[in-house]
N, C-alpha and C positions, 0 to 999 in steps of 0.2 A: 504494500500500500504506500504511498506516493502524499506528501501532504502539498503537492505542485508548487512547492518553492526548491526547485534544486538549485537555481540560481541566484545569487546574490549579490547587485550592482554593489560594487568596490567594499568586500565582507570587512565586518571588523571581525580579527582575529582571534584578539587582545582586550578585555573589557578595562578600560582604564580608569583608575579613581581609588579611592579609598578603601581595601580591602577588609572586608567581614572580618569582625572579631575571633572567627572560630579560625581564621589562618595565622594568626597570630602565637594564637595557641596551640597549634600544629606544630608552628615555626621553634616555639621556645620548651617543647614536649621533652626532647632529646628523646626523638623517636618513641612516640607512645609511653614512654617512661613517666614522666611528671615527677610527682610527686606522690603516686599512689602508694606506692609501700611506703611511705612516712603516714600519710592518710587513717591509712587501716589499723595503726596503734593508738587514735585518738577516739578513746572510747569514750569524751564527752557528748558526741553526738554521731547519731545512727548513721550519718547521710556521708558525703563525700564532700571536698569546700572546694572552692576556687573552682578552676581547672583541670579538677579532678573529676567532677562532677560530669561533664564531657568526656574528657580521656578515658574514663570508663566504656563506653561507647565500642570504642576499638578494641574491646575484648569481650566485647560479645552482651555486656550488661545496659541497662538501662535505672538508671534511679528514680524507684519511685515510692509512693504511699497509701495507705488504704485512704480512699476519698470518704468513704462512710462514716468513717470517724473524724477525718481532719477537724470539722469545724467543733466537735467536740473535746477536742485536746487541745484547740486555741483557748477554748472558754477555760479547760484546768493550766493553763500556760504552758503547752508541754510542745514540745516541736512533734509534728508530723509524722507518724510512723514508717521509719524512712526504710526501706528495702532494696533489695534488686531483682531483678527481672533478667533473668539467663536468656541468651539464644542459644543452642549449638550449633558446630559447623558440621554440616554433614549432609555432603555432595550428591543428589540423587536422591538421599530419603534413606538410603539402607543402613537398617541398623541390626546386630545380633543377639540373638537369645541374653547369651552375657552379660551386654551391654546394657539391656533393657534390664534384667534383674538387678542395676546397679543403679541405672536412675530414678527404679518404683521405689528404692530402699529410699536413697537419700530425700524425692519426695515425702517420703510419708515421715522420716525424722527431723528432717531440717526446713520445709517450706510451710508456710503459713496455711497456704490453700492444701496441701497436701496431693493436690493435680499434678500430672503431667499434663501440659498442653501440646495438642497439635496445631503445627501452623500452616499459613498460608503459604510460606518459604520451606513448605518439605522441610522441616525440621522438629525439633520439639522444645518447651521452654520449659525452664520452674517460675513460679511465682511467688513472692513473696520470701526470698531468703536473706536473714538477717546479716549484718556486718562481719560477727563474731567468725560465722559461717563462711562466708564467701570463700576464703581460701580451700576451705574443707572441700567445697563444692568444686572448683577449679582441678585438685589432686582426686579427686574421685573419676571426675569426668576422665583426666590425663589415665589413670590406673589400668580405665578398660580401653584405651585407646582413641578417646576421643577429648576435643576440645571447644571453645567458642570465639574464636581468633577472625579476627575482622570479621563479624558476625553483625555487626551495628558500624553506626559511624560512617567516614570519608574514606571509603575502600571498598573493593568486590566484595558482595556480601557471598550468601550463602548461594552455589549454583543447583540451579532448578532441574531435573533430568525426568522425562513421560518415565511415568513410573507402569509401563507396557510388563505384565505379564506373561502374554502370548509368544511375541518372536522372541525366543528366551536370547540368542545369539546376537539378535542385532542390541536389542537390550542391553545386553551384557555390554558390548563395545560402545554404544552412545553414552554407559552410567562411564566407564572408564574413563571418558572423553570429559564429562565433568568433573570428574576426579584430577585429573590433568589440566583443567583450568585453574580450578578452585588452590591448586597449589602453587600452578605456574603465579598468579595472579594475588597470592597471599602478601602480607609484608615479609619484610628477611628480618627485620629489626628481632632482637630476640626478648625485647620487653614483656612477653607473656612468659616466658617460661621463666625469666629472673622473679617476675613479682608475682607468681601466685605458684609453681612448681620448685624454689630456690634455688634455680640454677644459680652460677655464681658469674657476677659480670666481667667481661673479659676487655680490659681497658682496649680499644680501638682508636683508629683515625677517622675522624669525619669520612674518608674518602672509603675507607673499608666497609662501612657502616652504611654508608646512602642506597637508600632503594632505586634499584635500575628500574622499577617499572613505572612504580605507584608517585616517588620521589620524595625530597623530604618535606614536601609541607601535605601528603599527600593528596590526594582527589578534591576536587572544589566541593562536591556531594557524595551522598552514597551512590551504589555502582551496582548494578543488579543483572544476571546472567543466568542464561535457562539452554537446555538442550534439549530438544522434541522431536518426536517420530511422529510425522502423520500417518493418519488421517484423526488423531486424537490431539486437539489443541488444550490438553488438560493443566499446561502451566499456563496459559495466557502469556502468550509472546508478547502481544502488546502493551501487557505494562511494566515491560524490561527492558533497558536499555540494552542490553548486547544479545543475539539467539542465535544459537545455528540450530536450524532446520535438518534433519537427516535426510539424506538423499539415499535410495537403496538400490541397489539391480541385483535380481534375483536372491536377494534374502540378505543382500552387504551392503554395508556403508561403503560408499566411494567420495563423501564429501558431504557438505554442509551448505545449503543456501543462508545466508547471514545478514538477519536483520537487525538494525540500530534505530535509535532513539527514543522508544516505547517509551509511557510512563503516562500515570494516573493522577498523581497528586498534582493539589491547586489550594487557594486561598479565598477564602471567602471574600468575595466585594473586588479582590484584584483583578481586574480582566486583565494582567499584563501572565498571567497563570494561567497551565488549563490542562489538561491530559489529549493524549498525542499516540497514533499509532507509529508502530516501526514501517521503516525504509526496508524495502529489500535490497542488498547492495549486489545481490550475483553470489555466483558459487563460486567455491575452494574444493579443492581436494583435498581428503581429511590431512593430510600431515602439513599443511600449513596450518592448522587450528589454531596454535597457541601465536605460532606468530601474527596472525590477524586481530589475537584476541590482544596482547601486547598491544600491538599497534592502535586499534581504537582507543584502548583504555589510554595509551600516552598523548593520543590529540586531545582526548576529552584532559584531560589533565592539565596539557599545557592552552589550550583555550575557551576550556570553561571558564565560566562567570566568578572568580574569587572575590566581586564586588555585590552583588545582590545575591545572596543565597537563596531566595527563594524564585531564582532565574540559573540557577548553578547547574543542573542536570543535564541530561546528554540532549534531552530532545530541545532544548533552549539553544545549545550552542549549534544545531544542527539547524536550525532555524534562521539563526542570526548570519551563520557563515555560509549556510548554504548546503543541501546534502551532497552535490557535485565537489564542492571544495574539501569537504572534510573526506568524501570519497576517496578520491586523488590522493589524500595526503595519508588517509592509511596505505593504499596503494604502492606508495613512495617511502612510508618507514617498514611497513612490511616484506617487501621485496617482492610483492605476490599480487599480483592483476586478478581481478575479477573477472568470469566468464560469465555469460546469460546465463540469469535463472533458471534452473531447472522446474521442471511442473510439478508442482505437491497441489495436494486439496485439504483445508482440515473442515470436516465435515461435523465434530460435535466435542464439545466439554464435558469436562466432569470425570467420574469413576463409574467403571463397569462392575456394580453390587454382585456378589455370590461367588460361588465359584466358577471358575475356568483353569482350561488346563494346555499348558506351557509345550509348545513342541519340541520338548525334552519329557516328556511324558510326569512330568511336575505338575502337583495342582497349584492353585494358588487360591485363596480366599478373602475378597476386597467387604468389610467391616465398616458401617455408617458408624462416625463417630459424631455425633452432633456438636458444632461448636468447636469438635477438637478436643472436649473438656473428657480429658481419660481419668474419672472420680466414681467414687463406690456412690453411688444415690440408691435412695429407696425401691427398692426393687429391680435396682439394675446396677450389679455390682460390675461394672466393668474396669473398674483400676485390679479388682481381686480375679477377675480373668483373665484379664491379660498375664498378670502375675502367673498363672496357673497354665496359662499356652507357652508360656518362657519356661517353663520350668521343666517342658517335653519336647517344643519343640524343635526340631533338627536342624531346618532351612535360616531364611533372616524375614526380617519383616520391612517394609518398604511404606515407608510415610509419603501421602501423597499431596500435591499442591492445593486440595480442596480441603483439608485436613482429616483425611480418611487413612483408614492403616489397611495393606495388604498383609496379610499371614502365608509369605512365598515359600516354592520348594517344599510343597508338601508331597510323602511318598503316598501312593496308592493307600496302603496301608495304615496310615496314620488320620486319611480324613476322615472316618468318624468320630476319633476321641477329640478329633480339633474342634468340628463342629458344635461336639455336643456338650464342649467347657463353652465353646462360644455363646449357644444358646440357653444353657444352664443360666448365666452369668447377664443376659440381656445385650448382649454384642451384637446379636442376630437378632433382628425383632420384622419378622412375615408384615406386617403393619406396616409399616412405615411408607409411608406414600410418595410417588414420586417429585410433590411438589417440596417435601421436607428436602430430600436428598439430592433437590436444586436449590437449596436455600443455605446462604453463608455468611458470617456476620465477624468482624474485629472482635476484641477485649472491650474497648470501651470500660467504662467502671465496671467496679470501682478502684483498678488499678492502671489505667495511661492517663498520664497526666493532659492529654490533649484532648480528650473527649469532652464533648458539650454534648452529648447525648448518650442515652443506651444504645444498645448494639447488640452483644452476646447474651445479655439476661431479656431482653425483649423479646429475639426471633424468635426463639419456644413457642411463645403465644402469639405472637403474629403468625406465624407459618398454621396453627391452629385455626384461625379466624379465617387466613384468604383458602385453606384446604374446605373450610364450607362455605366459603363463594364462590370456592371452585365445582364444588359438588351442586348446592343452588343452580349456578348455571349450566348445568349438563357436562360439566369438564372433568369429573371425581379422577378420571387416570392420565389427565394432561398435567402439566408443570411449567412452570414460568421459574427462568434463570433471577432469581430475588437475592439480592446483598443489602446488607446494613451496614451502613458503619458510622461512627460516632462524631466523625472529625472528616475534614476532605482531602486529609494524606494519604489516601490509597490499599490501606492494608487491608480492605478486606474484598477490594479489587469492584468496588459497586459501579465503577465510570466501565463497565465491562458488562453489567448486568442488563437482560431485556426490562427490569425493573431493578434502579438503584435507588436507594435511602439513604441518605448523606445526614447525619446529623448539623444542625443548626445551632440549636439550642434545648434544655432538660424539653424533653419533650413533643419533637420539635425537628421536623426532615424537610430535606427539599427532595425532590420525586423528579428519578430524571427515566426517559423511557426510550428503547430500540435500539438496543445493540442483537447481535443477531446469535446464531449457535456455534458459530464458529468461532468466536470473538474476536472478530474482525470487526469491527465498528464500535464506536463512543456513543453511547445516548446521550440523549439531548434535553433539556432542563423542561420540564413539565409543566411543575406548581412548588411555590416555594413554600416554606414556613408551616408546611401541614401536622395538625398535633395527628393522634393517633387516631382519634374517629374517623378526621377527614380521610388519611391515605387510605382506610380501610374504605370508605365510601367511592373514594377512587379506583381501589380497585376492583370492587364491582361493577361500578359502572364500564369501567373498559375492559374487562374480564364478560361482560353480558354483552356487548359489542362481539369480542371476538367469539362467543361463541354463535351467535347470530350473523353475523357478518364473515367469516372467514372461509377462504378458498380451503381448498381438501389439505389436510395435515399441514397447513401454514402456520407457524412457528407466531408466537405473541409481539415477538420486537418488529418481523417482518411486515405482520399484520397493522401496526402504528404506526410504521411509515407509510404503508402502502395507500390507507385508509386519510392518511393528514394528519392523525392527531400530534406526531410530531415531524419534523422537520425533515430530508434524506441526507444523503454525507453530506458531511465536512469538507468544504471544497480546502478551505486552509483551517488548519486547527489554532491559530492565530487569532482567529475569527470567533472562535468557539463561542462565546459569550455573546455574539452578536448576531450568527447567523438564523 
């Protein structure tokens, strides 16, 4: 997709002016160092100070507080229940039996919620773990082989990989191929292992020390990369800025079509803000992957926005320069020309529920996790079965970008006792309706500090309400691609949804409508400011529309544009706010 600015009379390269505070602090880090291990011996207060407070970022954590309580621990004077919030890094999703019995434990001893979370980034989080903790948590993770290294922050985050079941082969070699990013693409600096594993510092020269890729002030924003096999667009390509596309002949990879600039997040009221599909730039042959991936990641680097961060990401500087320009110029640090696109089609999102079996004669079994939230509830103990499928099972399990878990590499022989801990346990629930298992929603409270709305504790019961509007209007086994999210920073991918909810304020969405199945297209703003009656009024009303009105098997976003109620593409996403 094409946003028809490849051109840009006389590009500014270079944004010039006053650079955001957060490069400064880059700048005086000594490579992600800070001052955090002096930090973490000041047990007057829970939280992180200064610069720390960010730098934590770059290791994977986020600071934050219970919001339920805040305003009532101002009234006893007490500071804010200050915590962190873990990513881990972990390329593709796959994680082992071992692994997992080591982050059910430290959940259930050390995190406040006691959850594992699945995320939107193919990975899993803790919430809620205290100061004392943190390091605990860091050597645990290290113990069974994993970590949360540039997992947040100004750097590649965690890479995205179609978490495909079926072609076990090419599979195999697209997960590898993220694996090969994610490291290629990591910092070198060894700041994570001195301050939370105690490696010991090994005095250097600035010149020994500087990152060849990322550099030393690194990325002007965070940096986001995904690897997908069609005909399944289950990471959403377009709200990332770097993709390769796998390209196959006769069951192998022979290279990657490679799209740049994706991304979702915007600002409320800014129209200089807006979410942006990827470019396709042409295919590679797979063994230039890393060098292409270098090479974007170093133009975004040296002429991204270090002056307005909230214009800093890939698809602003793609805008500004030109995608021809910045073409060229990876073209020219890469060493590696671009060929014509090769053809792919991605025909649907999401995850393929139940089981299937792998042509390696593997089964695999894809597990609805609502929300991501892996927690023992009332009749649905699923943190204690999972517990209980690691504890037998053989293969690995593979976390998926919608926050759903595969249970892979299952033998013949094993899939009934997997099953039937699964459905003992409420992991497997016959019920559950297609419109829930197209329904996905952020954190929001009461732990991200950015939400102005619900999100995660909402969808539950909203997915309840529009599954009997959808029944009401004759649709009980149809489903609409629905996201929520609290804030208009992207995580929960809603500027992607045939129906998104953006939170505004407690209470309080704007309703944007018509992206399609493929997620190739941005919906387009609706109605704003809607409390929760209204959006639920709206979507009946345009839910009794489409089932009145709609051609044979016509999809809901398709059906909106087609009909007027919103808008068709995006001729410039520049535009977004205006067209």
């Amino acid at each position: 997709m094409s946003n028809n600015f490849t051109k840009v009379e006389n590009p500014v390269l270079v944004v010039e002016g006053k650079q955001a505070d957060n490069e400064r602090l880059k700048a005086e880090s000594d490579y992600l160092r800070g001052t955090i291990k002096e930090d973490l011996q000041d047990r007057m207060t829970g939280g992180f100070t200064s610069d720390n407070f960010q730098l934590i970022r770059t290791h994977g954590m986020y600071q934050q507080d219970d919001r339920d309580i805040r305003a009532e621990r101002q009234k006893q004077k007490l500071e804010p229940l200050h915590n962190v919030m873990l990513r881990a890094r972990l390329p593709g999703g796959i994680i082992n039996p071992t692994q997992w019995l080591a982050i059910d434990k430290f959940a259930d001893d050390y995190t406040s919620y006691g959850s594992i979370r699945l995320t939107t980034r193919q990975t899993f989080q803790f919430h809620g773990v205290l100061k004392p903790d943190i390091k605990l948590m860091h050597q645990t993770l290290n113990s069974v082989g994993l970590d949360s290294i540039a997992t947040a922050g100004d750097v590649n985050r965690n890479v995205l990989c179609t978490s495909n079941p079926v072609e076990s082969a090419l599979h195999q070699e697209a997960y590898e191929w993220a694996t090969k990013i994610s490291e290629h693409l990591l910092p070198k600096t060894r700041a994570y292992a001195e301050i939370w594993l105690d490696e010991e510092k090994v005095e250097t020269t600035e010149a020994d020390e500087i990152e060849p890729i990322l550099g030393s002030n690194y990325l002007p924003r965070k940096f986001k990369t995904t690897v997908v096999i069609p005909p399944n667009n289950d990471i959403d390509v377009h709200a990332n800025d770097l993709n390769f596309v796998a390209i196959s002949e006769g069951g192998e990879l022979i290279g990657f079509n490679v799209l740049v600039g994706g991304g979702l997040a915007m600002t409320h009221g800014d129209k200089g803000t807006y979410p942006r599909c990827a470019d396709d730039f042409g295919f590679i042959a797979k063994e230039h992957t890393l060098a292409i991936a270098a090479a974007v990641v170093t133009v975004q680097r040296d002429w991204g926005n270090r002056v307005n961060r909230k214009n800093a990401k890939t698809k602003y500087t793609l805008d500004r320069v030109g995608v021809d320009t910045f073409k060229a110029e990876v073209e020219k640090r890469a060493g590696v020309k671009f060929s014509e696109s090769r053809s792919y089609k991605f025909t649907h999102r999401g995850d393929s529920f139940g089981w299937v079996e792998g042509i390696d004669g593997k089964h695999h079994l894809t597990l609805f996790i609502e929300n991501g939230r892996i927690l023992d509830f009332a009749g649905k103990t699923l943190k204690t079965g999972m517990l209980e499928i690691a504890k037998i099972h053989q293969g690995d399990f593979r976390l998926t970008a919608n926050q759903n878990l595969i249970v892979a590499g299952v033998a013949q022989a094993d899939k009934a006792v997997i099953e039937q801990l699964a459905r003992d346990h409420g992991l497997i629930n016959d019920g559950v309706s297609n419109q829930r298992k197209s329904s996905m929603a952020c954190v929001a409270f009461p732990t991200c500090p950015l939400a102005m709305a619900e999100a995660e504790r909402y969808l539950p019961g909203l997915v309840d309400d529009v599954e009997a509007i959808l029944t009401k209007n004759g649709l009980k086994d149809e489903s609409i691609i629905l996201r929520v999210t609290g804030c208009p920073n992207g995580c929960g991918r809603a500027m992607l949804a045939e129906i998104g909810l953006i939170g505004k304020g407690p209470g309080k969405y704007n309703m944007y409508l018509g992206s399609d199945l493929a997620g190739s297209r941005v919906p387009k703003l609706y109605k704003e400011n809607l409390d929760e009656a209204a959006v639920l009024s709206e979507i009946d009303a345009l839910s009794a529309r489409w089932s009145a009105e709609r051609l044979e098997a016509e999809a809901f976003g398709d059906f909106v544009i087609r009909v007027g109620i919103v808008e068709q593409v995006i001729v410039s996403f520049r535009d977004f706010h205006h067209a």
